[in-house]
Structure formats: structure tokens, C-alpha cells
MIZA-639941 format. One record per residue (C-alpha): x, y, z. Coordinates in steps of 0.001 Angstrom, whole numbers, padded with zeros to 6 digits, always signed. Example, Ala and Ser with C-alpha at 12.3 -4.5 7.8 and 13.67 -1.06 7.14 Angstrom:
<sites>
+012300-004500+007800;+013670-001060+007140;
</sites>
This chain:
<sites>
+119465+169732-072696;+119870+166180-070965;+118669+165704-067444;+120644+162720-065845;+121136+161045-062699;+123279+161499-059864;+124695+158086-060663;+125353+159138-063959;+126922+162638-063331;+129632+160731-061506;+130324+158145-064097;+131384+160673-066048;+134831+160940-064028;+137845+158593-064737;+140699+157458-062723;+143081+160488-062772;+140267+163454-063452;+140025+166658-062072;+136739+167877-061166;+135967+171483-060323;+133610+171789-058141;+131154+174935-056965;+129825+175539-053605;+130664+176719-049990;+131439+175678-046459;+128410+174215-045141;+125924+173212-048075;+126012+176608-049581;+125537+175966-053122;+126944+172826-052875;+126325+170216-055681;+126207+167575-052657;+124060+164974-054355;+126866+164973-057303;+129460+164291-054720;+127433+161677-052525;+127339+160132-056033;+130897+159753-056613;+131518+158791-052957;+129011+155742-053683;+130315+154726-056858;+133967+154244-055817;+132665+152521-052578;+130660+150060-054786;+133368+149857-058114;+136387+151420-056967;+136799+153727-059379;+137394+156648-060144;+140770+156445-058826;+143365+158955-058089;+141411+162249-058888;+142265+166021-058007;+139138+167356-056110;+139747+170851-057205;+137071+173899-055232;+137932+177371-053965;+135466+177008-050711;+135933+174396-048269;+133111+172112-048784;+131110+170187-045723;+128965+169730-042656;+132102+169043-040420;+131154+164965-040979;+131192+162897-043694;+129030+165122-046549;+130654+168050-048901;+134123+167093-049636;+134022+164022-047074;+132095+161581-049723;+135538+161984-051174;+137252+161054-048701;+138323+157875-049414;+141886+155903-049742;+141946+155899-053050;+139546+157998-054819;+141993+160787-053929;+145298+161904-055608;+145250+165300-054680;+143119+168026-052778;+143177+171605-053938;+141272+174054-051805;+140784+177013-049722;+140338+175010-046739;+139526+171359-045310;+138108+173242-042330;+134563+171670-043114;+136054+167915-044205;+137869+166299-041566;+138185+163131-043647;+140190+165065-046230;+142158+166623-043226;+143024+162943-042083;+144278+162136-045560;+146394+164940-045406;+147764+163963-041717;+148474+160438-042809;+150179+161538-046117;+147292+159966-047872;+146901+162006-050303;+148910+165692-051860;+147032+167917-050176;+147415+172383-050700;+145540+174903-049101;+145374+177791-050657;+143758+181507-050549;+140139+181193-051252;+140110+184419-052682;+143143+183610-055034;+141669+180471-056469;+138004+181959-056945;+139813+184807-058684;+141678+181738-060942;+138733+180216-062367;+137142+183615-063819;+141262+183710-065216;+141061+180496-066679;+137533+181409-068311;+139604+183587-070400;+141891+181776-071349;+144785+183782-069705;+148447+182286-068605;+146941+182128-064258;+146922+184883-061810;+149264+187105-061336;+148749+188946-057035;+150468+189761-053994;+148616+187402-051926;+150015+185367-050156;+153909+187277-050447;+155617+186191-047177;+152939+183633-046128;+152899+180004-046281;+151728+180014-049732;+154656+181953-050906;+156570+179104-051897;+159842+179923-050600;+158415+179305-047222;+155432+176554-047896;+153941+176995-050917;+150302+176151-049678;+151392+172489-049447;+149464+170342-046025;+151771+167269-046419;+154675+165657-047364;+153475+164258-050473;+152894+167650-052333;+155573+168351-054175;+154389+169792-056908;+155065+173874-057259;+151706+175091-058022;+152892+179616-057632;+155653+180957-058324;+157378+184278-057571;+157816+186624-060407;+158953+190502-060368;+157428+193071-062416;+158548+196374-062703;+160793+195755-059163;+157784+194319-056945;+156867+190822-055977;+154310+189076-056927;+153090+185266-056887;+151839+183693-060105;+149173+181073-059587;+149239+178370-062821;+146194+177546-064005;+144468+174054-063394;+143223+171233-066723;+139752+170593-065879;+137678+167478-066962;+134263+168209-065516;+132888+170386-063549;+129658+169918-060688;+127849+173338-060013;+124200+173773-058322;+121760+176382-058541;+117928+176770-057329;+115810+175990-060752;+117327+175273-064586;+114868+175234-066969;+114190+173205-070346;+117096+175234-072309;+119457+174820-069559;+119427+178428-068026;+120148+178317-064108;+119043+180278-061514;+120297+180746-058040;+117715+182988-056447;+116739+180996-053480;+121075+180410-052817;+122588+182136-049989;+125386+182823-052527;+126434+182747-055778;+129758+182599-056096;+132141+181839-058920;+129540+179591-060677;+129377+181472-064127;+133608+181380-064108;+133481+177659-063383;+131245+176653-066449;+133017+179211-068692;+136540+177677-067390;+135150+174031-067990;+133526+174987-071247;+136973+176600-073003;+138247+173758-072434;+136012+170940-073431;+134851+169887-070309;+131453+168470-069019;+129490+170705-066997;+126767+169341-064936;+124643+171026-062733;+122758+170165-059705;+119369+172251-059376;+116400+171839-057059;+113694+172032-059578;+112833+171836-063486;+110999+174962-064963;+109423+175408-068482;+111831+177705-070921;+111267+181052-070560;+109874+181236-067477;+112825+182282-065508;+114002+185967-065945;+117047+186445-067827;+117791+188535-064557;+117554+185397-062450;+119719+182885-064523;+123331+182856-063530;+124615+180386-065842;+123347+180402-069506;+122122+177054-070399;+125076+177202-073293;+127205+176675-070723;+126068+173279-069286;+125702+169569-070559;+123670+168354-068468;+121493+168444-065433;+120215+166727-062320;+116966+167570-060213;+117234+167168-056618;+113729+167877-054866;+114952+167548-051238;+117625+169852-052070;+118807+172368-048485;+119542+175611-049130;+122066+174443-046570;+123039+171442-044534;+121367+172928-041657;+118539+175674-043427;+115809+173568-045614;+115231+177273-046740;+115642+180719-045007;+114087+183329-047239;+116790+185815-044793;+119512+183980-046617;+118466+184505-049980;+117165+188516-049449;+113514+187771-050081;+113102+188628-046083;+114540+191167-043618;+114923+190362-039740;+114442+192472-037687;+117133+193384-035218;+115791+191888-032195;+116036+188923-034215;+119235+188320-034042;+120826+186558-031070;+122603+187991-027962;+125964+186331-027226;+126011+184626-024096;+128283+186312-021408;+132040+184781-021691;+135226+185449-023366;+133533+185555-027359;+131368+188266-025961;+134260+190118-024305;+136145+190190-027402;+133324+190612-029574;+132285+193633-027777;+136104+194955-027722;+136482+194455-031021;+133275+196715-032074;+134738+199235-030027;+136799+200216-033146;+133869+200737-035381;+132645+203884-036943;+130335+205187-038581;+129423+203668-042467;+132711+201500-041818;+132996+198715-044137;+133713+195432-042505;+134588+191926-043002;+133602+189238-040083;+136197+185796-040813;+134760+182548-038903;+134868+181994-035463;+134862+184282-032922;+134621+186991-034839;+131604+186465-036320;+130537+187570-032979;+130582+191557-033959;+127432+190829-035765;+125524+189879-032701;+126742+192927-030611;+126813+195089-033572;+122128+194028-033035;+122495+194413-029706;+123885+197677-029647;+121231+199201-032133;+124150+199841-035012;+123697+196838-037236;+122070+199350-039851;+124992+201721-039626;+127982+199536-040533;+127925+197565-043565;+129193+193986-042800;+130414+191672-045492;+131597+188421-046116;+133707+186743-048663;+131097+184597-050459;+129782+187861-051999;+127124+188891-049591;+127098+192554-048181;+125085+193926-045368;+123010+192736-043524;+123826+190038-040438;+126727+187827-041474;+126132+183910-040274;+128334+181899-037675;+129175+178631-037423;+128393+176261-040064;+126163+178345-041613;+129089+181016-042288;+129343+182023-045327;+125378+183182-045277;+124045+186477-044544;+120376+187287-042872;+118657+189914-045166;+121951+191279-047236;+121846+194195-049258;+123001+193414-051839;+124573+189537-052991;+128023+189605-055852;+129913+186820-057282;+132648+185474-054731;+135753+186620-057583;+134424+190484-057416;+133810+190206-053475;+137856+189756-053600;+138462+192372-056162;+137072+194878-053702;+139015+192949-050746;+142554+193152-052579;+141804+196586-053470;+141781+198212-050248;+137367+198276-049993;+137654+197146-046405;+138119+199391-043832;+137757+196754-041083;+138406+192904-041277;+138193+191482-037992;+139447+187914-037844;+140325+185196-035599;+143340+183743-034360;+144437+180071-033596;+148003+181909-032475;+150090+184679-032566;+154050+184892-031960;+156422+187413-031115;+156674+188718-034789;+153176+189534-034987;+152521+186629-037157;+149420+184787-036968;+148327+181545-037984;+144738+179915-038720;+146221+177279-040829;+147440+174239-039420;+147766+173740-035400;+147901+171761-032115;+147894+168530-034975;+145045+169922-037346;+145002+170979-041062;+142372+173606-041607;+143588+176125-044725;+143293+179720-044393;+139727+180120-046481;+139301+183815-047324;+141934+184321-044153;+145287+185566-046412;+143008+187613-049237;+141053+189709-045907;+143999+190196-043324;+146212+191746-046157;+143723+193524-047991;+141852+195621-045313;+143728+199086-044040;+143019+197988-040492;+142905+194490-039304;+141395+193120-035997;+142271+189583-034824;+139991+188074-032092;+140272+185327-029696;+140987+183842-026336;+144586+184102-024454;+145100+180516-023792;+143073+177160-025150;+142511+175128-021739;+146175+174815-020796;+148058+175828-024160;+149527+179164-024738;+148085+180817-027717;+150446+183664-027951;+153401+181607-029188;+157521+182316-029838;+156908+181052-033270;+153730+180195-035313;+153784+176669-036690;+152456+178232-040346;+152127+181775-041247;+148732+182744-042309;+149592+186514-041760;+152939+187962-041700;+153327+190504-039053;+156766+191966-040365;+155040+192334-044303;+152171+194260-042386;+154570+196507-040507;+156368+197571-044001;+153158+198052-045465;+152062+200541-042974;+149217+198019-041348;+147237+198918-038502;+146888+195271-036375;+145071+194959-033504;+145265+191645-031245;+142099+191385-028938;+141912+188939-026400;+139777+188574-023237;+142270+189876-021022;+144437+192272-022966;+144816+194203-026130;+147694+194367-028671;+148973+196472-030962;+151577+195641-034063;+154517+197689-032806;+158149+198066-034252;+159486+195198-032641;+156052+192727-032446;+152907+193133-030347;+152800+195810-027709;+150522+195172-024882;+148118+198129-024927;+145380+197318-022313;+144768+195471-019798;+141328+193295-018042;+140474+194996-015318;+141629+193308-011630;+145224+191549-013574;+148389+192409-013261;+151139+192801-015796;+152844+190207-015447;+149346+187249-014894;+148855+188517-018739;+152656+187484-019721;+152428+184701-017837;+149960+183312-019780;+152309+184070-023164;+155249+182171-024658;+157231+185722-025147;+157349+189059-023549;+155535+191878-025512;+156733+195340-025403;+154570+197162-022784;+153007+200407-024223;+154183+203256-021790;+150250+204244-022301;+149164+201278-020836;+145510+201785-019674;+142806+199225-018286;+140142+197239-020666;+136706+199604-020907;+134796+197957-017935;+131513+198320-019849;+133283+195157-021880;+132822+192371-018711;+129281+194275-017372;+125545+192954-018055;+123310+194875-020934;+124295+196937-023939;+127281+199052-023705;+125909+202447-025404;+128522+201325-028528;+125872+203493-030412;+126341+207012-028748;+129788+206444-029376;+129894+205392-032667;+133215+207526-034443;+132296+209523-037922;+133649+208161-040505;+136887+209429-041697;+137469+211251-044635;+137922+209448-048066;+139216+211278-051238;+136136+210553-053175;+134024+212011-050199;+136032+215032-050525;+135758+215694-054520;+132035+215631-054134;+132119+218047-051046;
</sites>
């Protein structure tokens, strides 16, 4: 097994390569010293030139690290990702038709790579059917210059489905925690794994380099075939990165990586405002043992009332990196969990997802029209991809989407939504419960688009409308906002807490 250099991991690419590349959002797992690498060397030689940057998870601090070392004029030919949410630079390559640039459904692509391992034609799924990705509306494309097709629509047995081709790879750059003298890596001290053993099969069947970033060398043997993640007949070659983060922001929390569980009281209190208000509104539809997703932004806020209220421990919150229970992180540090349960591979967190495991997914909105579409894609002149967004909202049986009526002065409920992220009429003939939660009313999917259900208290009809780009249908029903959502202290969420409803395998072993 050869250890290398940074600088010698990325002269391993050539002008038109594809590298796969592992890792998540901000730092998690991410083989940044590989990337920095290849930034560097096509500052200094200009080359590599014109490579696909190929990773399920949006990769960076929000700066320049992650994906932005890439972001060049020139290194770039395409950009093929769940989102460039935590790039901007690849975002502004995008806008100024720099570069081909897709976003498309985390979930989807990790699911791809554990396809290609096996060799098998691409993945066949209904996400993504009357989205943005489908390409008879978009096609996952985020400029002008994509025109390549990468799905397709196909129908099997009478029913829709899109067909995601496969990708050539001609290296791969994957990181773990320690790799020892036969190659074996281990990812204990990660806050997530992944699809890091699907990336070094893919690579592998088909001839391709695969170097790994770790943060430490350890003798053979020593690590427990438990612990190793990606057999050491998997990888080519290695590079040892001391100073590695677990994150760009955590040197290393031992919450993140389950070797410690915080307590509670440890986690924060939301500040009073409109996340809290619509936090707390949204945990109003929990119940008991309900099994939850938490998307980025302002949803990630049910975790902190979810501690406040004394029910973290009787929920199970998840995310889509793989980690379940425990307190989901916000921020840049989503995609981390404090003191999980248990922590899966990202393409089996999706299995569960696209087969109906969530009961809950509460999400965020950038905008919602008069169809009951939403979009978290591409708005108000920014490109951010829908991460695990399309997989979640059309998995889960109900689906809750958070966040503020109006931005400053712009309308957020909208006639139209400039990109479909979640299709409001596909949810309606699949019998979807959607919820719309805002800080001064609540929505409901109805038959004809969202239905104003409730109310802040103190507005009128008509100050809510008047902050929206369409007239909802009015719920004859209509009631006022719990007032326990806008008061001081803990809302007694607890006492109230619904029993779970009955499931068919509850019922065979009753």
C-alpha cells in the first residue's frame, strides 16, 4: 500500500477526468486536503482542465474550501451534485454559464454509486417524477450549457419511472479517520459514513484510482475488522493528514461520532422569533415514537424544541447522511448528529426514505405557489440544488414545510415557483398529507392548492393574503395559531405528545 502526497493524489487527474468524490456539506468526511491539492495545482500549471467534479453531497464551508478549490475558470467542465448550497464559487460558474452544471437528488445519486459498484445498467426510481429533474420539465440542469440528458423516463408495467445512467469514473478521493499498513480504513471518529464503500467498489470495477485521505497511519491489524469501512483491496493509495477536522468547524466532537451522549440541557434553546414560532408549530404534529427527518434550515429547529420540551428521547430524529437519533445539527454543521443511535451508510438511509420509513419529514421552504409546489432549488438569482430535498418530501407519508411568510419585502408564497423541488399536484394524487407552516398562518394541501387553516393570533384574514402572491382557499374551520406558540418558556409539547398510530407490523405482534 503506497502512501503519497496531496500533491501527488491530484496529479493523478488529466484534462477531461471525472473524479468521484466522498464527503458531505461542511467538512463531513470530506477528502479536503485532496481537493485543496487540485485547486493548487491548476492555479500553479493549469491543468487539469475541463474535469467533471462528480459527489452526491454538496461539499464546503460556504467560502472557498470543499468544492470551491474547484472552482476555477477552467478546471471545470461540468458539476454533478446534490447541491452547490455549500460552494458559492461553483454556484457563480453556474450563473455565468461557466461551466454545465446539474443538481440532482442526493439520495438518487448516493443510491447510483452502490448501482454502479455492481455493475448494473443505472437506477431505475420515482424520484424526482414531476420535479425539475424529470426531464420533461428540467432535467436537473442549473444552466444553459447542460445539455446533456443525464435520466430518462421509462414505463414499466404502466408506471413512471426515471432512469438515472450511470457515470465513467477515473479516480476517486474518499477520507476516513485511520488506514492502516494493508490499506483497511476506518471512519470511527466521522460524523458519517456515507457511500464510501460504494465509491471505491464503483471506482475499482472499473479500473480507477482510489485514494484516500485519512487522519492517521496505524500498524496492520490493529484496527477491528468492525471499524474498517473500506477494505484496503479497495484503495491505491493513501494520504495522512494530521490536522485533519472532523469538520470545518468541529476539530473533534466525540457527540458527533457516538463515543459521547449530551445531555438534554445541552442542547440550545432557540431564540424567540419567527424560527422558533415555526419550529414550535411544527412539533405540534409529533407523536409518540414518530420517525422524523429534519432538512436544513429552519427546520432543523424541531431538534432544539423537541430538548426543550423534554421529548427529544421519545421521537427518533434522522437525517439523510445516515445518522438516526439523537440531536440532528444545524447550520454548517448539518449533516451531523449529537450522540445518534445508531450511524448507516447514506445509500440505505434513502432506502428507508423511498420506502415509506418516515413518518414525518419536516422541511423548509424558499417558496410555495398556488399549486402547492415548492421550491428549494434555485431562487431570488441563486443556484442551491435540492440535497436530500426531492428523496425526503416524496418519501415521507406526511410532510411539513417550514419557514417565514415573506423575506424582507419579497413574497414567499408565489403564483408560480421558479423550479419545482416538490410537486404539489403529484402529492395530491398520491394521497400526501402537506402541511405549510409559517409564522403567521398554517396551510394545508387542499384539492385546489393550499388552504389557509390557522391563523397568528391579533391578524386578520386578509393582512395574511396580503402578504401572498395568490389567494388560498380559506378552510371553513378556520381557527387561531395555539397561543402557547408566540409565549415565553416550554409549551407542555410533552403532556400532549399523540400515541403513535397503529402500524400493521405493530398489530401482527399484538
Amino acid at each position: 500500500m503506497r502512501q503519497i502526497t496531496a500533491e501527488q493524489a491530484a496529479a493523478t487527474l488529466r484534462d477531461g477526468d471525472t473524479p468521484l468524490i466522498g464527503g458531505s456539506g461542511g467538512g463531513h468526511a470530506v477528502p479536503d486536503a485532496l481537493l485543496e491539492a487540485v485547486g493548487n495545482r491548476f492555479r500553479d500549471t493549469g491543468a487539469p482542465r475541463g474535469i467533471t467534479a462528480l459527489h452526491p453531497v454538496g461539499l464546503g464551508d460556504g467560502k472557498t474550501r470543499g468544492a470551491g478549490h474547484l472552482a476555477q475558470d477552467g478546471l471545470l467542465k461540468r458539476v454533478v451534485s446534490g447541491t452547490f448550497v455549500n460552494s458559492p464559487g461553483i454556484a457563480r460558474l453556474a450563473l455565468d454559464e461557466k461551466i454545465e452544471a446539474y443538481t440532482l437528488p442526493q439520495g438518487a445519486l448516493s443510491q447510483l454509486m452502490r448501482e454502479m459498484a455492481a455493475g448494473r445498467a443505472g437506477l431505475l426510481t420515482k424520484v424526482g417524477l414531476r420535479t425539475f429533474i424529470d426531464p420533461r420539465i428540467g432535467g436537473g440542469r442549473q444552466s444553459r450549457r447542460a445539455t446533456e440528458d443525464l435520466i430518462e423516463v421509462l414505463t414499466l408495467h404502466g408506471e413512471e419511472y426515471l432512469f438515472y445512467r450511470p457515470y465513467r469514473i477515473d479516480v476517486a478521493f474518499i477520507r476516513g479517520s485511520a488506514i492502516d499498513e494493508a490499506g483497511n480504513l476506518s471512519m470511527e471518529h466521522e460524523a458519517v459514513t456515507l457511500e464510501m464503500l460504494s465509491i471505491a467498489q464503483a471506482a475499482r470495477r472499473q479500473g480507477a484510482p482510489v485514494i484516500a485521505q485519512a487522519k492517521r497511519r496505524v500498524a496492520r491489524g490493529t484496527l477491528h475488522p468492525k471499524m474498517v469501512k473500506v477494505p484496503g483491496i479497495l484503495i491505491d493509495a493513501f494520504v495522512i493528514v494530521p490536522e485533519q477536522w472532523q469538520t470545518y468547524e468541529t476539530q473533534d466532537s466525540l457527540a458527533y461520532s457516538g463515543h459521547h451522549r449530551v445531555a438534554l440541557d445541552e442542547v440550545p434553546r432557540l431564540p424567540p422569533g419567527p424560527r422558533r414560532i415555526v419550529a414550535r408549530r411544527g412539533a405540534m404534529e409529533l407523536f409518540e415514537g414518530a420517525i422524523c427527518n429534519l432538512g436544513s434550515g429552519i427546520s432543523t429547529g424541531i431538534a432544539n424544541v423537541a430538548a426543550e420540551e423534554a421529548m427529544l428521547d421519545r421521537i427518533c430524529l434522522t437525517n439523510e447522511q445516515g445518522n438516526i437519533g439523537g440531536a440532528p445539527a444545524s447550520g454548517n454543521e448539518a449533516g451531523a448528529a449529537s450522540s445518534p443511535d445508531a450511524q448507516i451508510d447514506q445509500p440505505y438511509q434513502f432506502d428507508f426514505y423511498d420506502g415509506g420509513g418516515l413518518d414525518l419529514a419536516f422541511l423548509s421552504f424558499a417558496e410555495f405557489d398556488a399549486a402547492g409546489n415548492v421550491n428549494v432549488s434555485r431562487f431570488g438569482g441563486r443556484i442551491v440544488g435540492p440535497g436530500g430535498f426531492v428523496n425526503i418530501s416524496q418519501g415521507a407519508g406526511r410532510v411539513v414545510f417550514g419557514g417565514t411568510l415573506t423575506a424582507g419585502d419579497s413574497k414567499k408564497a408565489v403564483r408560480q415557483v421558479e423550479q419545482i423541488s416538490f410537486s404539489g399536484p403529484y402529492a395530491r394524487e398520491r394521497g400526501q398529507q402537506v402541511l405549510y407552516v409559517t409564522e403567521r398562518a398554517v396551510f394545508r394541501l387542499g384539492e385546489d392548492g393550499p388552504e389557509l387553516m390557522e391563523i397568528a393570533p391579533g391578524l386578520a384574514v386578509e393582512e395574511v393574503i396580503g402578504a401572498m402572491d395568490f389567494r388560498p382557499a380559506v378552510s371553513p374551520s378556520l381557527r387561531t395559531m395555539d397561543a402557547a406558540l408566540f409565549a415565553d418558556g416550554p409549551m407542555g409539547l410533552a403532556a400532549r405528545l399523540k400515541p403513535r398510530p397503529g402500524r400493521a407490523a405493530a398489530a401482527r405482534l399484538a
